[in-house]
Structure formats: C-alpha cells, structure tokens
C-alpha angles and dihedrals in degrees: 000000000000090000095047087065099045085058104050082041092065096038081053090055086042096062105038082051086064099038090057084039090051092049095033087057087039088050094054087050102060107075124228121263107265111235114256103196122082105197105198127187114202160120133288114288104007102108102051112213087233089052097044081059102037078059099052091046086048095043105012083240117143110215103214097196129216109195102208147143130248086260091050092048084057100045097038083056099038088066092046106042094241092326148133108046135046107220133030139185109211124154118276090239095054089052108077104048096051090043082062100040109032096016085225099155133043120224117264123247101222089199079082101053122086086228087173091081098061138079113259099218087052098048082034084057096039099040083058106043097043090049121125125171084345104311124113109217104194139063102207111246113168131356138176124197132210117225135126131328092201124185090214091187083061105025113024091150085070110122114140151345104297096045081071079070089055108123091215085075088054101161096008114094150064157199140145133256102247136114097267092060082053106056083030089068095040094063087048094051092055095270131126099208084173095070093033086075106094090044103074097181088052091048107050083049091050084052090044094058095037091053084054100055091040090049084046085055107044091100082066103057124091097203135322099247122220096174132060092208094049086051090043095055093045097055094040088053086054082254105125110025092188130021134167106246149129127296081251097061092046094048099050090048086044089059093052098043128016098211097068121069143161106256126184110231118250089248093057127273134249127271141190122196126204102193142176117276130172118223111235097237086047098157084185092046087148092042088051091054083048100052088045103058090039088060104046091048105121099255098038091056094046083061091062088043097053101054090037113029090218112124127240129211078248092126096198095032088100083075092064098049122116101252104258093043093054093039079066097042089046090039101050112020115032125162095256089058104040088052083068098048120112111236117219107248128198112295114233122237107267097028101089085045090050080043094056099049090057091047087054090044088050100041083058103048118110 
C-alpha cells in the first residue's frame, strides 16, 4: 500500500511538472504589451501638433509632451532618479556631467538608430561630447550656429572673425561681450579653445591674448550689442555693416535686403546641438528609438524646419523645405561647411568663471 502511494505521489509531481512546463512555455510565448505613451520632455516647438499625430497613425503611441528648458530636464530627472518620462532633448553639452554624477540618462545603442538619416559631422560631434567610460549618450536633433551677419555691398572683405578687429570698418561693426565672441576669435586667430579646456594654464593665456587684441580693438566697435533688435535695426539703418550673430538674424536681414546675409566664417562657425536622450528609468525605451527615427526622417524633420528655421541632423531634410527656407539652408550651411564647424562641449567646471574675469577686463578697459 505504501508503495502504492508513493507511486501515485510521483505521477502526481509528474503532472503538475508538465503542467507548469506547459504554462510556463505558453507564458514565454505570449509577448509583452507594447507600451502605448511616449512621455517627452522637450522645448517649444519640437514636437509639431501634425507630427505627434502622424506617429500615433504610423505606431498607435500617444506622445504625452513636456515643454521645458536644459535646467528643468535636469531638475525633473534629478527627483526622480532619471524618471518620469522616456525620452528628453537636452543640449549635447548638459548631458555628460550629469551622466557621471546623477546617472540620469542610459547610453544609447546606436543598432537602433537609423543613423543613416543623420549627418555624419553632427552624430560624429554628439557621439564624442556626450561620451563617458566609452559610451556615447545622445542621437543629434536641432541645432543653430553663430557666425557672421555681413553687409557684402559695404564689407565684402568680411570673412571671418577676426576681419570684425580691421581698422577699414572703423565704426561699423558690432558683437557682443559674451563667451561665445571669446572662443569665436580664438578659432580665427589659429587657437582651439575647445581643447584648451582641460589645460587651465593654456587657456587662461589663450583668454589673456585674446582680451588684448579685443581691448586693441575697442576704437573699432560700434557698440557690444545685447539686443537683436537693437543689431537688426542697426544693420538695416546702414549703422552697423558687419556684426557676430545667429543664421536667423542673417536670414531675416537677407529677405529684406539681398545684400545682407549670414556668412560662416572662413575658421568655422559656431554651433549648438539639442539631441535624443533616454532617461535611465525610460519605461518606453523602444517607443523613444521609434520616435527618434520618426522624427529625423527627411520629411518629418522638414515639418519641424519649416515652422521654426532652425536646422535638424536630417540630412535630406533640406529637400522638403519650403524654397526660401532651404535657399538659406543651401546658401549658408551646407554640409561641407557645417562639417567644419566647431560644436560647443561640455564646459569644465572654473572656465565661465575665468571667462568672465577677461569680459569684465575687457568691458573696462579705455
């Protein structure tokens, strides 16, 4: 009898083995839901009403958006510990040192990013300024350059930078005293401030020279603008002939008068980059590569173009733009000139404040 138990017993095991077998392999096969909410965290006007529904049409994903700033990305993240939201935009240059000290975003796996869409001096730029222990952390989105707005009936000898310091436009030009003009007329002088960064000794003496040339100069200004409509007026007056200023500036001058344009200066301008990150608690990681490479396919990113002027690292999205919108775009930035433009890195901790020590020098001086 004992037996008989111990046999019914072990048939009894057997079965409920294969039974949990049986659901366990029934279980594995079923996938899991796909996740149906995008939450995007982003600025103004980067996630166009007519492209946020074209996505959902094309995947069935909702894009729940977040308008926001690079200092409330950080601080959204920062409470959650890289949660509560899938997908960000912050600029390429505020991604790195928070990657190191919150771990708010994951690296990015690049196999499923239609890479092919982008231009390859932007992801090139962004792969290598978001990197940390060997992983890159951003996809490139938008991005908008500083250069020169030149009046090239009255200055044709404009070129670059430096050409703003010639003593023949005595009175006619303009810029403003911030960082950017600094490590602007550094490039044009022969320097790389950018990878004088990490070399505090070189840079201050990169800053030091610099300071001397710009307080040479000063007779030569016509004034430091703060204000683009104070630069706009001035260069549409006949005021100002040739400024340091943004593609915007140039292009909305250029419209009203043929003869000023926005030109890149012959050392490379200046360029800032918005990407794709994905937060490290992204509970929609596969609905954030999808949205991604929905958004950076030529004629999606035209869209966003289009309504903005700011340019994307869509590199065909220049064939979707309305005419006078890509003229600029072909005109002004093409590859062959962005790829020589000098992306802004992370800035290491001491250097604004060294920056703004030489501005003030500079702004004193008689």
């Amino acid at each position: 009898m004992k037996r008989v138990y111990v046999i019914i017993l072990a048939l009894l095991v057997l079965l409920a083995g294969v039974a949990f077998a049986g659901g366990t392999k029934e279980g594995a096969g079923k996938a899991a839901p796909e996740n149906k909410v995008l939450r995007l965290i982003t600025w103004s006007g980067y996630a166009p009403p007519e492209l946020v529904e074209k996505f959902k049409k094309e995947t069935g994903i909702t894009v729940e958006v977040t308008l926001s700033n690079n200092e409330e990305m950080i601080s959204k993240l920062r409470a959650t510990r890289g949660g509560g939201f899938d997908l960000a935009q912050p600029s390429q240059d505020r991604i790195s040192a928070v990657v190191k000290q919150y771990q708010l975003y994951q690296p990015i796996d690049y196999s499923k990013v239609k890479t092919e869409l982008i231009d390859p001096s932007l992801l090139k730029a962004v792969k290598q300024n978001t990197l940390v222990d060997g992983k890159s952390y951003a996809v490139p989105a938008v991005y908008g350059t500083s250069g020169l707005v030149v009046n090239k009936a009255k200055a044709p000898d404009v070129k670059d930078y430096k050409d703003l310091l010639n003593p023949k436009y005595k009175g006619r030009v303009s810029y403003r005293m911030k960082r950017p003009t600094l490590i602007a007329m550094g490039y044009s002088f022969g320097y790389d401030p950018f990878k004088l960064y990490n070399d505090k000794a070189a840079y201050q003496k990169f800053l030091d020279d610099i300071a001397a040339k710009l307080i040479a100069a000063k007779p030569i200004v016509r004034f430091y603008w703060d204000n683009g409509d104070q630069l706009l007026q001035a260069m549409r007056s006949g005021e100002v002939w040739a400024a340091m200023a943004w593609e915007q500036a140039g292009w909305k001058l250029h419209a009203e008068n043929p003869d000023i344009d926005y030109v890149a200066p012959a050392s490379g301008a200046l360029a800032w980059v918005d990407t794709f990150a994905i937060p490290a608690k992204s509970e929609n990681v596969e609905g954030a590569y999808k949205w991604m490479n929905f958004w950076l396919r030529p004629e999606n990113a035209a869209v966003f173009t289009n309504k903005e002027k700011y340019g994307t690292a869509s590199k065909d999205a220049v064939k979707y733009l309305n005419p006078d919108i890509g003229d600029n775009f072909k005109r002004s930035l093409p590859p062959e000139v962005l790829a020589k433009a000098h992306w802004y890195p992370p800035v290491p901790p001491g250097l604004e404040e060294m920056e703004g020590k030489v501005l003030d020098k500079i702004r004193a001086a008689k």
